[in-house]
C-alpha positions in Angstrom: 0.0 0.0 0.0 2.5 2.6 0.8 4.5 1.8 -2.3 1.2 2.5 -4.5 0.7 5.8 -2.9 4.3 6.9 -3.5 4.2 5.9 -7.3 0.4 7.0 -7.7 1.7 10.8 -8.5 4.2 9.6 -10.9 2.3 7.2 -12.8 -1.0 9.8 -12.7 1.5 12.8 -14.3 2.8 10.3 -16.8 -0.6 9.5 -18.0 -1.5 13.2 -18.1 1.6 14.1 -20.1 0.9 11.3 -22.5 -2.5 12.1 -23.4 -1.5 15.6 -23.8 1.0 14.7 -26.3 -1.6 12.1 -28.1 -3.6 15.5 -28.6 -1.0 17.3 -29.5 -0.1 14.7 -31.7 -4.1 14.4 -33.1 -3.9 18.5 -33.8 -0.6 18.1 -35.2 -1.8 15.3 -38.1 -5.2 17.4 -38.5 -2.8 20.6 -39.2 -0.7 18.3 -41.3 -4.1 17.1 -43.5 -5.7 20.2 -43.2 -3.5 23.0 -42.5 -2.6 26.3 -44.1 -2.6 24.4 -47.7 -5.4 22.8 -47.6 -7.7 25.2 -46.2 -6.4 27.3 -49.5 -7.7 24.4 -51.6 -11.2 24.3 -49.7 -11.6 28.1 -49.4 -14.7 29.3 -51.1 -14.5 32.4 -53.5 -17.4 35.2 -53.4 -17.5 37.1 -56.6 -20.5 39.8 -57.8 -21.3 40.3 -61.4 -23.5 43.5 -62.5 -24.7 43.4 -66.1 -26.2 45.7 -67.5 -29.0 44.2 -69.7 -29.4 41.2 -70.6 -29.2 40.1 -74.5 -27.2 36.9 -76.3 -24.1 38.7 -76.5 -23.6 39.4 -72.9 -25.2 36.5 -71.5 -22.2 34.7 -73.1 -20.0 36.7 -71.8 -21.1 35.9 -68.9 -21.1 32.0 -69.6 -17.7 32.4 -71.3 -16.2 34.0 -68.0 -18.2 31.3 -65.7 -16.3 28.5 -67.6 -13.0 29.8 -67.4 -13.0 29.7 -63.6 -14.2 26.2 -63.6 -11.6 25.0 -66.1 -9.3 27.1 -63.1 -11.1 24.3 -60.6 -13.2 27.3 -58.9 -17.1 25.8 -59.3 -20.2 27.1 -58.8 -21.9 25.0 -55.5 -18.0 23.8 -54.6 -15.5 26.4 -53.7 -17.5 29.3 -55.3 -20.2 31.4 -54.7 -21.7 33.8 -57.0 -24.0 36.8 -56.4 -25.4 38.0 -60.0 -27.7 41.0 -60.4 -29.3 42.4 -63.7 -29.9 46.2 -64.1 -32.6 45.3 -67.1 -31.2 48.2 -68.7 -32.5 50.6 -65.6 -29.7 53.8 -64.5 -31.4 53.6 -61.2 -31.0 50.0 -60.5 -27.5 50.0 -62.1 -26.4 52.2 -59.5 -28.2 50.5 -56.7 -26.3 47.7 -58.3 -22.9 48.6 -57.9 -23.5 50.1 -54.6 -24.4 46.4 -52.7 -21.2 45.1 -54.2 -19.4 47.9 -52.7 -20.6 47.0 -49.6 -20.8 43.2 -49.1 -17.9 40.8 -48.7 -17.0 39.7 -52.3 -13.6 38.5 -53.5 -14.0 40.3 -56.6 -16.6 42.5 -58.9 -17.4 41.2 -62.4 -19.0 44.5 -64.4 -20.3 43.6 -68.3 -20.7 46.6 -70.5 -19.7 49.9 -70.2 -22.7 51.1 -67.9 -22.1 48.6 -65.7 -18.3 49.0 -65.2 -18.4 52.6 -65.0 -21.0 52.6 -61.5 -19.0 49.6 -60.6 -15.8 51.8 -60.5 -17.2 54.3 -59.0 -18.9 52.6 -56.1 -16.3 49.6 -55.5 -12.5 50.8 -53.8 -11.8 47.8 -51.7 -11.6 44.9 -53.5 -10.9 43.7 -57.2 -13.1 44.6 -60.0 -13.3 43.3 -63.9 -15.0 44.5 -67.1 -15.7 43.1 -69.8 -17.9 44.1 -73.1 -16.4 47.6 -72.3 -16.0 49.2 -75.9 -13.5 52.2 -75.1 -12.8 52.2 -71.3 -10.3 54.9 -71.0 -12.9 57.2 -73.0 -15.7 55.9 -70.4 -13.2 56.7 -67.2 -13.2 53.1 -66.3 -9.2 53.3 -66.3 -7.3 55.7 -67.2 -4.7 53.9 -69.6 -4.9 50.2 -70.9 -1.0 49.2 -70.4 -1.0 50.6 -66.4 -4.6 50.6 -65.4 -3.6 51.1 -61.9 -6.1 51.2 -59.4 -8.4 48.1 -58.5 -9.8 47.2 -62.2 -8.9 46.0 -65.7 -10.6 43.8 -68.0 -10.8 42.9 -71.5 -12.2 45.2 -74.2 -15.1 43.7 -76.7 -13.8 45.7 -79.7 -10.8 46.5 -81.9 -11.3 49.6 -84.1 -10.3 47.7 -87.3 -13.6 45.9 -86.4 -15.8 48.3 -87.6 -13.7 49.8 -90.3 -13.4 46.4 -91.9 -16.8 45.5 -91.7 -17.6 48.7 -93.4 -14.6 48.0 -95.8 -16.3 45.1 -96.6 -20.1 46.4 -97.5 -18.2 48.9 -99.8 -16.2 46.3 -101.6 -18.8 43.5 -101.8 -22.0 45.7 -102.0 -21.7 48.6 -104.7 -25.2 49.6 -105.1 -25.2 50.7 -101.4 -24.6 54.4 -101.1 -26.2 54.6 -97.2 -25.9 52.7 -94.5 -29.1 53.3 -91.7 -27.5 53.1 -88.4 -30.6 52.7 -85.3 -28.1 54.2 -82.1 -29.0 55.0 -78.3 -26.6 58.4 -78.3 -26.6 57.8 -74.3 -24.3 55.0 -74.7 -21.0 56.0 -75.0 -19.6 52.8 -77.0 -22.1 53.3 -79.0 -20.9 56.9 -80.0 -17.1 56.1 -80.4 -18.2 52.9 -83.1 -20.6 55.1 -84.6 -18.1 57.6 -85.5 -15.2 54.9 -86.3 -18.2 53.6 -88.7 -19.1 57.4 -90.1 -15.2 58.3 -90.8 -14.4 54.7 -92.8 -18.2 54.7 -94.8 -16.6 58.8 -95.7 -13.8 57.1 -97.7 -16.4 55.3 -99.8 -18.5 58.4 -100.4 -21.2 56.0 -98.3 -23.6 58.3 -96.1 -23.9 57.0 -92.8 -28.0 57.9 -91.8 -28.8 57.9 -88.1 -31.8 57.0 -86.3 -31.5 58.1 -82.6 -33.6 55.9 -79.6 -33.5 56.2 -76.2 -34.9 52.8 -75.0 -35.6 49.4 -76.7 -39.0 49.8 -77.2 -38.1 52.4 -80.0 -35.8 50.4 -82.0 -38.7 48.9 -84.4 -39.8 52.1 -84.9 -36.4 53.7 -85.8 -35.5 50.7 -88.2 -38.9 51.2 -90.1 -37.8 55.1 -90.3 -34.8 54.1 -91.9 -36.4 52.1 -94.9 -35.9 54.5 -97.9 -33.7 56.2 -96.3 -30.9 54.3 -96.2 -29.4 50.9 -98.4 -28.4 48.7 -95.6 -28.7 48.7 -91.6 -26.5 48.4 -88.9 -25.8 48.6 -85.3 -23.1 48.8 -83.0 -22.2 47.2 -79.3 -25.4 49.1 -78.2 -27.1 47.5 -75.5 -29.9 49.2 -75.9 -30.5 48.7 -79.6 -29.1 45.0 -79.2 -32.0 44.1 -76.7 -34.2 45.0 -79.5 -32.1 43.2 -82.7 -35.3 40.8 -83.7 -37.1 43.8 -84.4 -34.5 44.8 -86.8 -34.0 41.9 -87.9 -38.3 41.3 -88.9 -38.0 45.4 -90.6 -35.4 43.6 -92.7 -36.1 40.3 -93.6 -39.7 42.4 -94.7 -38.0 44.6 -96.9 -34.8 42.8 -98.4 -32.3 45.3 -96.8 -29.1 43.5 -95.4 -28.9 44.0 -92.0 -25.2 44.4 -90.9 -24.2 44.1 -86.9 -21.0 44.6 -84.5 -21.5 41.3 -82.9 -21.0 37.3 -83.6 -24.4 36.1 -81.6 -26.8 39.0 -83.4 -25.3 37.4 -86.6 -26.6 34.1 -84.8 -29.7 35.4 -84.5 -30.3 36.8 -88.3 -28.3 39.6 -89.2 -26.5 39.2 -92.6 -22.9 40.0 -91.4 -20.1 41.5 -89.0 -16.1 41.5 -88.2 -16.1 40.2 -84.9 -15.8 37.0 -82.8 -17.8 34.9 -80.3 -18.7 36.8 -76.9 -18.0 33.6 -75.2 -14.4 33.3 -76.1 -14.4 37.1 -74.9 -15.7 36.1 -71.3 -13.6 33.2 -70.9 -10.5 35.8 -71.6 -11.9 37.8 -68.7 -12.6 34.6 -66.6 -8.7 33.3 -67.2 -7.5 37.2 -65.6 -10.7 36.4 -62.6 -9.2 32.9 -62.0 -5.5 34.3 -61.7 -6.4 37.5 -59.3 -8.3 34.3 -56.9 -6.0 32.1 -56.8 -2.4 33.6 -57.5 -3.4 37.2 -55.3 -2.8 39.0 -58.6 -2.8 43.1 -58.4 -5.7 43.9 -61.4 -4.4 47.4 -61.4 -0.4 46.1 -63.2 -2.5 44.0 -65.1 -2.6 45.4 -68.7 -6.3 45.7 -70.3 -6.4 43.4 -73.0 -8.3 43.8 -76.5 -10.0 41.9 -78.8 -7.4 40.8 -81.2 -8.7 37.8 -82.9 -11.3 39.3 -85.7 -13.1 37.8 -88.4 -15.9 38.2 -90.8 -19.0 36.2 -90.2 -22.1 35.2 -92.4 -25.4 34.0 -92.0 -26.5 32.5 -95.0 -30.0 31.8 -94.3 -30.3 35.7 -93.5 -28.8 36.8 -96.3 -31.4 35.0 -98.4 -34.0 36.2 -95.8 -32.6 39.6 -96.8 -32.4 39.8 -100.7 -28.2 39.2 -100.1 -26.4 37.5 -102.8 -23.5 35.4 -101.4 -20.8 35.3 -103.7 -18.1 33.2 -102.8 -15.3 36.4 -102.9 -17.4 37.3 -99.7 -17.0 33.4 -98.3 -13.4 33.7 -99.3 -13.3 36.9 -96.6 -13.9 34.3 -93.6 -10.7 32.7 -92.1 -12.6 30.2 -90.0 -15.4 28.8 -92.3 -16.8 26.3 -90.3 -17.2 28.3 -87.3 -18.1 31.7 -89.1 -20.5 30.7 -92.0 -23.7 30.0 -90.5 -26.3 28.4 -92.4 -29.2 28.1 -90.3 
């Protein structure tokens, strides 16, 4: 008995000390397994994304720059949450918009189209924010030079100048009789205005007259393409949301009338305009998504990332449009498309 009790301190403060070290021991293998690194791997990513309207081009912008962060491994329902509003085309709401993101807990701000970006800047200083579908953004203050954007933001612009000026290269070279082109623009949109003159100055060198029909909301747009039959040889439109929301109506005033009906985007091609110079929205989104997925994941600074452009342009034709429309294709315009089975559509 007396021996027990001498020993009975020891052997109780060994047993301590050993199941301290066995949980020591079980923190240490739980920090090992799911420590520093992989709490990175399982860390869930917020992003916002404020677009302005929605319509086929930005809607796969949208799906272009949601695919690019899952081929980065950041999913939707996994490790990614995303909070996605839609301004329906509304100043008010676009504004209300930007000025939740600025305040909630995002990792980083998507803004598509120039509307969109420019409230987003405004509002949003403490976190990273992206455009895309932004037609000029150093003329719509979103940054203030596209090599050092500095600041919080950069992005990927949806045009390239030789855009429009080849597209309108090519109605003078392919279409002779034409000697107006009808343009139906929202002069609120500041994209809008920088393509439309870009279109005015290269129609100039054809002796081509470019004939403007102003609107101020979608509903108008049916209206200002009927104004422009007579009046004009062909129609087109630029990266205007507002007049894109409303491109089946154009599309009907043509098809009715046999006037080709020329665009500034792939998908309103798609949907039964004759022609453009341009490229798929989606492939423009998933540019966006790549510079999103490498801010996440590798702590990029947007501001010393350089704003990209649109480089990869070609001309595109609907074929079943073109009859729709009175259009001849002859195959020196078919010759004009690099990527044939991507770029002639025929249905």
């Amino acid at each position: 008995m007396m021996l027990k009790k001498k020993w009975l301190p020891v052997v109780m403060s060994a047993l301590l000390a050993a199941a301290l070290a066995g949980c020591g021991s079980s923190d240490g293998k739980k920090t090992e397994a799911g420590g520093s690194g992989n709490q990175a791997d399982k860390k869930t990513y917020k992003i916002a994304i404020s677009q302005i309207v929605e319509h086929p081009s930005l809607d796969a912008t949208r799906e272009g720059f949601m695919a690019a962060l899952k081929d980065a491994g950041l999913s939707e329902g996994d490790n990614l949450e995303v909070d996605y509003k839609n301004a329906q085309n509304d100043p008010a709401t676009n504004l209300s918009i930007a000025q939740k993101f600025a305040s909630g807990k995002e990792d980083l701000v998507l803004a598509i189209a120039t509307s969109s970006a420019q409230a987003v800047v405004k509002e949003v200083k403490d976190k990273p924010v992206l455009f895309a579908s932004v037609t000029d953004p150093v003329d719509a203050k979103i940054v203030s030079s596209l090599e050092k954007p500095g600041g919080n933001v950069t992005g990927v612009s949806d045009t390239n100048p030789e855009a429009v000026q080849r597209l309108m290269d090519f109605i003078a070279k392919h279409f002779p009789n034409i000697k107006s082109v009808g343009l139906i623009i929202n002069e609120g949109e500041q994209n809008a205005v920088v393509m439309a003159k870009n279109a005015e100055e290269a129609l100039a060198k054809h002796n081509i007259k470019l004939v403007k029909a102003a609107v101020t909301n979608t509903s108008e747009v049916k209206q200002a393409a009927q104004s422009l039959v007579g009046r004009a040889d062909a129609l087109f439109i630029t990266l205007d949301n507002t007049v894109v929301s409303g491109a089946d109506t154009i599309i009907q005033v043509a098809n009715e009338n046999h006037i080709p009906f020329f665009s500034s985007d792939y998908d309103t091609v798609e949907k039964g305009a004759f022609a453009t110079v341009g490229f798929k929205y989606f492939d423009h989104g998933y540019e966006v998504g790549k510079l999103a997925a490498d801010i996440l994941k590798n702590g990029k600074n947007p501001g010393e990332i350089p704003v990209k452009m649109q480089e990869k342009l070609d001309v595109v034709l609907n074929l079943k449009a073109a009859e729709a429309q009175g259009v001849t294709v002859t195959e020196e315009m078919k010759n004009e498309v690099q990527d044939k089975e991507n770029y002639i559509i025929n249905k």
